[in-house]
N, C-alpha and C positions, 0 to 999 in steps of 0.2 A: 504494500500500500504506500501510494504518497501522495503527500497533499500540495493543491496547487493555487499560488500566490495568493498567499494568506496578509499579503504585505497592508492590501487597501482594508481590512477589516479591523474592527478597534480590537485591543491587546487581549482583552478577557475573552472575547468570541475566538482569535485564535488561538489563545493557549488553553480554551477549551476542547479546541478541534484535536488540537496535539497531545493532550493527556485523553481525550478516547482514541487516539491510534496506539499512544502509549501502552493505554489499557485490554486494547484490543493483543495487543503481542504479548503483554504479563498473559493474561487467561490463556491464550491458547500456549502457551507455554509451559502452563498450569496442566493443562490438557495432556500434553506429553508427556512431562518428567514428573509431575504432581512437586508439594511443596520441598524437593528435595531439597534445597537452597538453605532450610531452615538451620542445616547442618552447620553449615558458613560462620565462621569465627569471624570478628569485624573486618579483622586483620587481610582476610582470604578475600571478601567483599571490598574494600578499598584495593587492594593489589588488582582486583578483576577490571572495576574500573578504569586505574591507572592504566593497565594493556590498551584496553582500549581507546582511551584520550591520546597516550601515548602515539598508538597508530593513526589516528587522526591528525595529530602534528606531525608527523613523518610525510604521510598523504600531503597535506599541505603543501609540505616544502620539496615535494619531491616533483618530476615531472612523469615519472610511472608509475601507474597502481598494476601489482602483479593478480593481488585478489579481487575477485569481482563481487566487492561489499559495499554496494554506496556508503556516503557520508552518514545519512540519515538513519541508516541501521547502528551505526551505532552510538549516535546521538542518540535514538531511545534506548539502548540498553543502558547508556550512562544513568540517563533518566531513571529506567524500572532497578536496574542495581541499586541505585542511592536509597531508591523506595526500600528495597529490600533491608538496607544498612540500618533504616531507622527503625523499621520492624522488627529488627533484631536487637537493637541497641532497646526498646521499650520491651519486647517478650523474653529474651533473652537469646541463647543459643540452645538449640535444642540437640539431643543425643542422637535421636532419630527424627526424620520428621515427623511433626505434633496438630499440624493444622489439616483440617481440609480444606477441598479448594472454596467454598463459599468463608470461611473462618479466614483463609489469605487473601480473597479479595476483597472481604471487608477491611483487612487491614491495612492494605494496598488504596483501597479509597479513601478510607482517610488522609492519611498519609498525605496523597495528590491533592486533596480538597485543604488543606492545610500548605501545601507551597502554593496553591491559588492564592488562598487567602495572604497570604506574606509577600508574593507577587504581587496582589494588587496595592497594599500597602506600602510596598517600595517602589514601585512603579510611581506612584501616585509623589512620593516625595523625591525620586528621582527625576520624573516627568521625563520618560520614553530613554530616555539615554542610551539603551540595549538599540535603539534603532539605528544610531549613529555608528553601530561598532562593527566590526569584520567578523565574520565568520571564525578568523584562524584569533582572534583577538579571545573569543570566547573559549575557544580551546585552551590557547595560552592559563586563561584564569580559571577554567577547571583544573587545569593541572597543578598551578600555583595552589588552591583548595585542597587538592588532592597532597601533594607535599604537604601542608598543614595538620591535614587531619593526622600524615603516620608518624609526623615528629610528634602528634598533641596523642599516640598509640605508642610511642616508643618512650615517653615522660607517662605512661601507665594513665594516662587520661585527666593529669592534673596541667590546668594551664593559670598565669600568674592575672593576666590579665584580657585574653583573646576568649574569643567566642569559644563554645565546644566542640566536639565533632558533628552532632545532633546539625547545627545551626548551618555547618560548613556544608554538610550533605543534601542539607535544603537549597541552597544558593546553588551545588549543582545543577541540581533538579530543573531548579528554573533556570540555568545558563542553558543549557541542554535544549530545555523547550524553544528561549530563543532563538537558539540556532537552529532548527527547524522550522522556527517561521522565517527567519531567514536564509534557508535553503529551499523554502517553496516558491519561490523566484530566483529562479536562475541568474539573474545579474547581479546578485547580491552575495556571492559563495568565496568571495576571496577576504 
């Protein structure tokens, strides 16, 4: 699935559109391997992440992609991972998985209905700023995020005075979104 030029629609309608294609790949995902994931130590969920932002800036700056994996795939996995990270970081880590699938995707909607809500609140005091910015720009600052969180993982989750993990994985969430709406126009991808 992908969505197309989400650019002329105001912020809330598109980052609506992009957390049900978001939503759409967790469930059938769900479908396949059920809540395997639940196993996932923070540590394993932030690393899975990082791969893939990582690949994403490589893409960028490279002038061949070998695999045939648009951008946008895995901008929502950034997305539905981070979701995951918070579900985990509130339920904990489980032995085996412990959910089923309507038990995951209620906690998965929240979750999304919650970096809405933070999105529109920053949006609102940022006033669009995410419009202004490049594709590879948003990449850049998930990774920067992404180094935060495993320094704020490797200091055992104490930090002196910066945000926590929780907060950081949410700012993904919605980096992530945006670049989605600004991959559904094409002239907007650098």
């Amino acid at each position: 699935m992908t969505l197309h030029n989400l650019q002329g629609i105001d912020t809330t309608s598109a980052f609506g559109r992009v957390l049900a294609w978001c939503r759409d790949v967790f469930t059938a995902k769900l479908g396949d391997y059920g809540p395997s994931w639940r196993i996932l130590r923070l540590s394993s969920l932030t690393d899975q992440i990082f791969i893939k932002a990582n690949r994403l800036r490589s893409l960028q700056m490279k002038s061949i992609q070998l695999v045939d994996e648009p951008q946008e795939d895995a901008f929502v996995a950034i997305a539905n991972y981070s979701a995951m990270a918070i579900i985990q970081i509130r339920h904990g880590v489980a032995e085996m998985p412990d959910m089923d699938v309507q038990s995951a995707i209620a906690a998965y909607n929240a979750v999304m209905q919650e970096a809405l809500a933070l999105m529109t609140r920053k949006n609102h005091d940022y006033d669009e700023a995410w419009r202004s910015m490049r594709v590879s720009s948003i990449t850049d600052i998930i990774l920067m995020k992404l180094l935060r969180i495993k320094q704020i993982e490797d200091n055992m989750g104490q930090t002196s005075v910066s945000e926590g993990v929780e907060s950081n994985y949410f700012d993904i969430i919605n980096y992530a979104v945006f670049a989605l709406i600004h991959l559904s126009d094409v002239d907007k991808t650098q």
